[in-house]
C-alpha positions as CSV (number, residue, x, y, z in Angstrom):
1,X,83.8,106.7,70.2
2,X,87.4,108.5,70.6
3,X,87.1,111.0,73.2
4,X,87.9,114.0,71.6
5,X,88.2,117.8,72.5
6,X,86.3,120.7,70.6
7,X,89.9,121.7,69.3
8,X,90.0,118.5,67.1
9,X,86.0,118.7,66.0
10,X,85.4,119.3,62.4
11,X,83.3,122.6,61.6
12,X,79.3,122.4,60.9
13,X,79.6,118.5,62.6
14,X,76.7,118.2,65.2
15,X,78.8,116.1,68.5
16,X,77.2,115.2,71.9
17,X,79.0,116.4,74.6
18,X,80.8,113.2,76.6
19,X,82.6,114.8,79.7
20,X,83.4,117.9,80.8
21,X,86.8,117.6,81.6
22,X,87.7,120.4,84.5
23,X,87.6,120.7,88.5
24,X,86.3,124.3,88.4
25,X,82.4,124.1,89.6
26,X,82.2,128.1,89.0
27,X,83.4,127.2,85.2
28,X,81.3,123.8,85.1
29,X,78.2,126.1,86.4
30,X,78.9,128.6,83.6
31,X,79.2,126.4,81.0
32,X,75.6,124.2,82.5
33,X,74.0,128.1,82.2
34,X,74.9,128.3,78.6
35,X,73.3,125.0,77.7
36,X,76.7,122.9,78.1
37,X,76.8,119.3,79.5
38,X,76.9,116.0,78.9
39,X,75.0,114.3,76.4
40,X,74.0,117.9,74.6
41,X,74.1,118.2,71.3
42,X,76.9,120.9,70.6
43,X,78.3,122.3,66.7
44,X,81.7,123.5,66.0
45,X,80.8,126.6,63.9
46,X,84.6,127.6,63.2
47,X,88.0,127.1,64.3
48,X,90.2,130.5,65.6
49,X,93.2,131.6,67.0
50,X,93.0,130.4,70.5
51,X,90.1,129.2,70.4
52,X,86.1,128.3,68.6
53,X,82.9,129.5,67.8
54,X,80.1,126.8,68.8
55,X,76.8,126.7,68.3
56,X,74.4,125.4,71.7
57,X,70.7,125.0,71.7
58,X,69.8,128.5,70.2
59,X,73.2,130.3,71.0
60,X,76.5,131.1,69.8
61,X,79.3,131.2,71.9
62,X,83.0,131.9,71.3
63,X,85.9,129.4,73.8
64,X,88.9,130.1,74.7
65,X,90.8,126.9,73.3
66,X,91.9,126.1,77.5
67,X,87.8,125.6,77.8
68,X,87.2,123.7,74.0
69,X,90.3,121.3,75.2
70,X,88.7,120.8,78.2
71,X,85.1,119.7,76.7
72,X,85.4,116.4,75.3
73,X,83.1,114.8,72.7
């Protein structure tokens, strides 16, 4: 697989999370509370200006495009 961010996912694509690419435990413990870590299934629901809609377990959740960059699949 090509390690890729959510930035470069194609909308309504189901992707398993890889790696969560940042030091920050508070935001690596926000995004685990959301449903967010590796090898979770995760859905690009649509693209926006600085940033995406995704689609985890039962939620929906609009990134900033800093945190989709950062969470690679």
């Amino acid at each position: 697989m090509n390690n890729m961010s959510l930035m470069e996912a194609l909308e309504g694509k189901e992707y398993i999370i890889q790696q969560i690419a940042t030091e920050d435990e508070e935001l690596n413990s926000f995004l685990f509370s959301l449903g967010c870590y590796v090898g979770e299934p995760i859905t690009v629901v649509s693209h926006l200006k600085g940033g995406c809609v995704v689609s985890i377990k039962d939620g929906r959740y609009n990134i900033d495009s800093q945190l989709a960059e950062a969470i690679r699949i």
